[in-house]
C-alpha positions as CSV (number, residue, x, y, z in Angstrom):
1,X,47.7,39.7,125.5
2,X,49.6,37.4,123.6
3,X,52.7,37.5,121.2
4,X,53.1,34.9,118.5
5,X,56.6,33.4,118.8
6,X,56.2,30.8,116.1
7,X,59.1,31.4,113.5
8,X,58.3,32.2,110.0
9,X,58.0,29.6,107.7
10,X,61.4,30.2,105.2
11,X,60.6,30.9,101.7
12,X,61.3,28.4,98.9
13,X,63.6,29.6,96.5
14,X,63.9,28.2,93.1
15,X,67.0,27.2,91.9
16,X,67.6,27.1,88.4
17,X,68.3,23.6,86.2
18,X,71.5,23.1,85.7
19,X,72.6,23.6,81.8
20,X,72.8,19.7,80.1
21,X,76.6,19.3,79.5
22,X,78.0,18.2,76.3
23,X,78.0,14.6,77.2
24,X,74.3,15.2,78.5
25,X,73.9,16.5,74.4
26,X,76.2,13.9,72.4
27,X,74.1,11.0,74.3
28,X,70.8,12.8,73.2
29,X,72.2,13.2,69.6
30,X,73.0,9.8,69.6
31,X,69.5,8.7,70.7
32,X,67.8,10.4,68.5
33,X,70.2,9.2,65.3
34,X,69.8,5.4,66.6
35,X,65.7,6.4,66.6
36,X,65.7,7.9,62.9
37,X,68.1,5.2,62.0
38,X,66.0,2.4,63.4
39,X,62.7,4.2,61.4
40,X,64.5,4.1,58.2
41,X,65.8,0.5,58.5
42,X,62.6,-0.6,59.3
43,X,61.0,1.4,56.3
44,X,63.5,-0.3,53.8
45,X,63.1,-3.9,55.2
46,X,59.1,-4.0,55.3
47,X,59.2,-4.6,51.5
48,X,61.5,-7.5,51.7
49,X,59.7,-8.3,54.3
50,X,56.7,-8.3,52.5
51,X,58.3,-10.1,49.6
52,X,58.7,-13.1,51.6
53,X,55.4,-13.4,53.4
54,X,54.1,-13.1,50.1
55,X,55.7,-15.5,48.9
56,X,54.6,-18.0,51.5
57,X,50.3,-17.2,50.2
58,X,48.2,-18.2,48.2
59,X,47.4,-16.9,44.7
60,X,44.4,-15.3,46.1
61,X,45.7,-14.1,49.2
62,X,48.4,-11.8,47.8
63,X,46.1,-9.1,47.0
64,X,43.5,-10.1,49.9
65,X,41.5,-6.6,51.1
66,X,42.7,-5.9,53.7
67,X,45.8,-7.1,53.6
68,X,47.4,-9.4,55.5
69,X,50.8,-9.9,56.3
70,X,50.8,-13.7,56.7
71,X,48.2,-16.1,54.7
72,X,45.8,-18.8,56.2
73,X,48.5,-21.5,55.5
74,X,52.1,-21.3,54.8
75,X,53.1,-23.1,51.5
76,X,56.2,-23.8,51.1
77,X,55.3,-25.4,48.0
78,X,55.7,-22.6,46.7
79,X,59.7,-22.4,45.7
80,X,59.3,-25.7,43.9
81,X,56.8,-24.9,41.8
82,X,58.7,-21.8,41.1
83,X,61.8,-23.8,39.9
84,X,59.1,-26.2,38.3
85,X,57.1,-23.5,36.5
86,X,60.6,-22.5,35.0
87,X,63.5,-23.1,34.0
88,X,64.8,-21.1,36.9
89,X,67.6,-22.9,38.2
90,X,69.1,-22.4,34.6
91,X,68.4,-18.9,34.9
92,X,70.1,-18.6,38.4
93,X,73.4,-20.4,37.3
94,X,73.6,-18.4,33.8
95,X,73.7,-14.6,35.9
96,X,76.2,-16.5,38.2
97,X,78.6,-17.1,35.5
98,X,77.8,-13.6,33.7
99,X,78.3,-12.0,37.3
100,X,81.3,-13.6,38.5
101,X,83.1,-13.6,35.1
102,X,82.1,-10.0,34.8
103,X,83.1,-9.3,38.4
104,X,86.4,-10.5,38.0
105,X,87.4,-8.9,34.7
106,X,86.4,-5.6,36.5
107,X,88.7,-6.1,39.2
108,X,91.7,-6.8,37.0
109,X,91.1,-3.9,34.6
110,X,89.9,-1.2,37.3
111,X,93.2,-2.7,39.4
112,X,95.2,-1.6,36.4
113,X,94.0,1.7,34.6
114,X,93.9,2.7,38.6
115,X,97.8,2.3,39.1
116,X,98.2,4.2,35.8
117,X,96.4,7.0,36.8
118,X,97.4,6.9,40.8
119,X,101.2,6.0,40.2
120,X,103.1,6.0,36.3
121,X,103.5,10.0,35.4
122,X,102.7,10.8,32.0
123,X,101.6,13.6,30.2
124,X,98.1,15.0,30.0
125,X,97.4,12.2,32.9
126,X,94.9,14.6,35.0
127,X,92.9,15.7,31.5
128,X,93.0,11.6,30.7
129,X,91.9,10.9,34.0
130,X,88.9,13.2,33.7
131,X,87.9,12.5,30.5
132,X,87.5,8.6,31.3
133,X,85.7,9.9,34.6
134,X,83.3,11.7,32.3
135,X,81.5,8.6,31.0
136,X,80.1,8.3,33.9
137,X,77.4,10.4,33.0
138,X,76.7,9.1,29.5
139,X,73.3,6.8,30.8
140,X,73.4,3.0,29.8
141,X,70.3,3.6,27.6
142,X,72.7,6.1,25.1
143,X,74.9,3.0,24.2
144,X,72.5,0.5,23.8
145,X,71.8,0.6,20.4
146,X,75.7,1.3,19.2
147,X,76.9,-1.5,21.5
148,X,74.3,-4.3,20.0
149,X,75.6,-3.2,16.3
150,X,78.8,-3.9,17.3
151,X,77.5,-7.6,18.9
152,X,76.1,-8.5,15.8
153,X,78.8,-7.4,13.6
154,X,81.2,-9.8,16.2
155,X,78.9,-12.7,15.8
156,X,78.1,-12.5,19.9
157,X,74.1,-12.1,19.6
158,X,72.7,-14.2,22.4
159,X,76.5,-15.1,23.7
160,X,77.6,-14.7,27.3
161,X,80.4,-13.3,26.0
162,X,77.9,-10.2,25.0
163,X,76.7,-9.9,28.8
164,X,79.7,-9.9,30.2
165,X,82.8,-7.6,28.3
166,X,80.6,-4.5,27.3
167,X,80.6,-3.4,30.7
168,X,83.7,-4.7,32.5
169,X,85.5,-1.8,31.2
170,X,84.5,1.1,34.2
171,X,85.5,4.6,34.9
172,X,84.0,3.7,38.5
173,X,86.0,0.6,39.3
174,X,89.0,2.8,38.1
175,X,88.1,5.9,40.1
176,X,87.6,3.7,43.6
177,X,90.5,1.6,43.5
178,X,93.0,4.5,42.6
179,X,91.8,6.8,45.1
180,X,92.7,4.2,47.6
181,X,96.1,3.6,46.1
182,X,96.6,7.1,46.7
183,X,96.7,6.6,50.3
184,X,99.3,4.0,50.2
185,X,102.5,5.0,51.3
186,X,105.5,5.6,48.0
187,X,107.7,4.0,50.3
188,X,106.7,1.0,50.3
189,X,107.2,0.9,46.3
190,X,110.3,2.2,46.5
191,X,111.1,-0.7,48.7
192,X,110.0,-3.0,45.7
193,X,112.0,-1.3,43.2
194,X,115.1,-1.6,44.8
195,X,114.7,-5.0,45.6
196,X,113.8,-5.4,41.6
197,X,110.4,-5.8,41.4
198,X,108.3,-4.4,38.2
199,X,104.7,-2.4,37.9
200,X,103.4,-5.1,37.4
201,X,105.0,-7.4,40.4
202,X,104.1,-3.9,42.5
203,X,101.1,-4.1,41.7
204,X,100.0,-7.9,42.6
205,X,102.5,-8.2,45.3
206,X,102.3,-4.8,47.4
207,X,99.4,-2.9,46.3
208,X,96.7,-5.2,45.9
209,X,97.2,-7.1,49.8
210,X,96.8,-3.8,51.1
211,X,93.7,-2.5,48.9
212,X,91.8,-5.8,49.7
213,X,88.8,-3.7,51.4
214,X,88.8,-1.4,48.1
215,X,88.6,-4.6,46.0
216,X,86.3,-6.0,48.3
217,X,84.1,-3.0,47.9
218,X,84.1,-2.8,44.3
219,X,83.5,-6.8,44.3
220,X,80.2,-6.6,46.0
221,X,79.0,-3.4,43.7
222,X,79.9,-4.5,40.4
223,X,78.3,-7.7,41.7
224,X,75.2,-6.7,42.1
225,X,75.5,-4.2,39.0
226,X,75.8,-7.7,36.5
227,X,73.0,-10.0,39.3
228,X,70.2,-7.2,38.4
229,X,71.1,-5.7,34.9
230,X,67.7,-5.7,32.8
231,X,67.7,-3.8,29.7
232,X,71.0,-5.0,28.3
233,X,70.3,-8.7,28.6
234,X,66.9,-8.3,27.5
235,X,67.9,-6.6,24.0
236,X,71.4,-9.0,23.7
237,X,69.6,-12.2,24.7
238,X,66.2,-13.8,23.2
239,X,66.6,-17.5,24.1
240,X,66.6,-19.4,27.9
241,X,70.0,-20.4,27.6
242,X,71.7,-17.2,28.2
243,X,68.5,-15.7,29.9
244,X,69.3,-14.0,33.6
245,X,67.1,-14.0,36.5
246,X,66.0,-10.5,36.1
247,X,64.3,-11.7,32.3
248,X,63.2,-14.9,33.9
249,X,61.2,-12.7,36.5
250,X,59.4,-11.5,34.2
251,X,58.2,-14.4,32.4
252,X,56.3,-15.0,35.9
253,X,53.9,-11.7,34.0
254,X,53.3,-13.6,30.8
255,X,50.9,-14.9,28.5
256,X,50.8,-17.9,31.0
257,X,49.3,-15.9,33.6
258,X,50.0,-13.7,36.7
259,X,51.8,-15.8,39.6
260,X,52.7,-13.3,41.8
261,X,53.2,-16.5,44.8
262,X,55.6,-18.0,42.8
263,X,57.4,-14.3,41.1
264,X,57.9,-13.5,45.2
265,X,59.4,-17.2,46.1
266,X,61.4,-16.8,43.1
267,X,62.6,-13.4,43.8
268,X,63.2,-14.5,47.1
269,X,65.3,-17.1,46.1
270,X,67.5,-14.7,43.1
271,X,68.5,-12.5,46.2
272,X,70.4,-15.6,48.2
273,X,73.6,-15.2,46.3
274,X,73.9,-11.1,47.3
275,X,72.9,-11.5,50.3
276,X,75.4,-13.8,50.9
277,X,78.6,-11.8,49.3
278,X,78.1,-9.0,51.3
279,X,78.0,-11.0,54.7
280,X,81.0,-12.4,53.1
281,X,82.6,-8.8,52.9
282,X,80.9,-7.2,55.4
283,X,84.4,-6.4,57.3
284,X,86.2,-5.0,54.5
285,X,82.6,-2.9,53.2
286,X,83.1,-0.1,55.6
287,X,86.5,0.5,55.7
288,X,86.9,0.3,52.0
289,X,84.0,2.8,51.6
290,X,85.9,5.0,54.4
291,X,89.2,5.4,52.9
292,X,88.6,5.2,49.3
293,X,86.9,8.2,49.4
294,X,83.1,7.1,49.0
295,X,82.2,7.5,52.8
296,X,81.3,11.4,52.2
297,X,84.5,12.8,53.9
């Protein structure tokens, strides 16, 4: 009679996962916001996208079933007969001088009312300060009619002096530069006062080097605010030589016909000059939006 002398076999025991540590979570988090982030990029560039393979088809291929990004042939052609179908050019250098005039008449008056309201002490300054911030909510489409009365009683019908001073008067401008003043140091006015130096010389010489990200930030928004305005040049305005590109888009839809090749190329073409500023800025964009109080902080 035998014994068995073989050993047991030793029991597997389980041990349990070890807890994810809060690097192990931040590098997840991040993932997942660089995936979500990624999705919504994507979603807002397809149009654009889309805008420019369009513009690349032919007439009959823009609404082809089923769609297709890219056409048989890619016509360039199309962005000359865009400029030759209209006066488009004229239209692109008319909402460059009605954006950069209007763009830098915004800058000097928001740079202004903001040191008022950030730095001179007055009375009823806070209620003053609100009060302005309240038009803000009084929509473009209220003032319309009141503001065109006034054009016509000035004489400035179909002027670019119409397109251009109505709205470079802005609570907004005023609001974003002088919360960044506010985070500028007192001293370094002080500084300037004892060395002689006026508001005005304070303002030019020590406030606005410093706030060039603010500025910067308001540049490319009021920018863009005067490159796509619609309804207030198209009630000012009723002849091509003041006409924008956002009116001259839509004589692409007229009585002439329905080029959608050449409204893409042409659209294509009116975003060049936006594009172009904020790669300009791009440096200043985020900080200025960080510290004057836009970034959601």
């Amino acid at each position: 009679m035998t014994s068995d002398t073989r050993a047991p076999s030793p029991t597997l025991v389980r041990r349990p996962a070890a807890p994810v540590g809060p690097h192990g979570r931040h590098r997840l988090r991040r993932t997942v916001s660089q995936v979500l982030l990624t999705l919504v990029g994507l979603g807002f560039a397809m149009p654009l996208v889309w805008m420019v393979a369009s513009s690349l088809k032919s007439g009959g291929e823009v609404f082809s079933t089923p769609p297709k990004l890219l056409g048989d042939q890619l016509l360039f052609s199309n962005y000359t007969q865009a400029a030759d179908y209209l006066p488009f050019g004229r239209f692109m250098l008319n909402t460059l001088l009605v954006a950069v005039a209007g763009t830098l008449i915004t800058l000097v008056t928001s740079a202004m009312s903001a040191y008022a309201f950030a730095r001179l002490r007055f009375r009823f300054r806070e209620a003053v300060f609100l009060l302005y911030l309240g038009t803000l909510m009084v929509p473009q489409e209220v003032v319309v009619v009141p503001m065109f009365l006034i054009m016509k009683n000035l004489g400035w019908v179909n002027t670019f002096q119409a397109l251009i001073l109505p709205w470079a008067f802005t609570a907004f401008g005023t609001f974003l530069l002088r919360q960044f003043f506010l985070t500028i140091p007192t001293e370094l006015e002080e500084a300037a006062k004892i060395d002689g130096a006026g508001h005005w010389r304070i303002l030019t010489r020590v406030i606005a080097p410093i706030a060039a990200p603010a500025f910067a930030v308001l540049a490319v928004f009021t920018f863009i605010t005067y490159w796509n305005s619609f309804l207030w040049p198209l009630i000012i305005t009723n002849d091509t030589s003041t006409t924008t590109v956002p009116l001259g888009l839509n004589l692409f839809l007229g009585q002439n016909g329905q080029e959608w090749q050449l409204l893409m190329a042409a659209a294509t073409i009116s975003m060049a000059p936006t594009v172009l500023l904020v790669l300009v800025l791009q440096k200043y964009l985020v900080r200025g939006i960080a510290l004057s109080g836009l970034g959601g902080r």
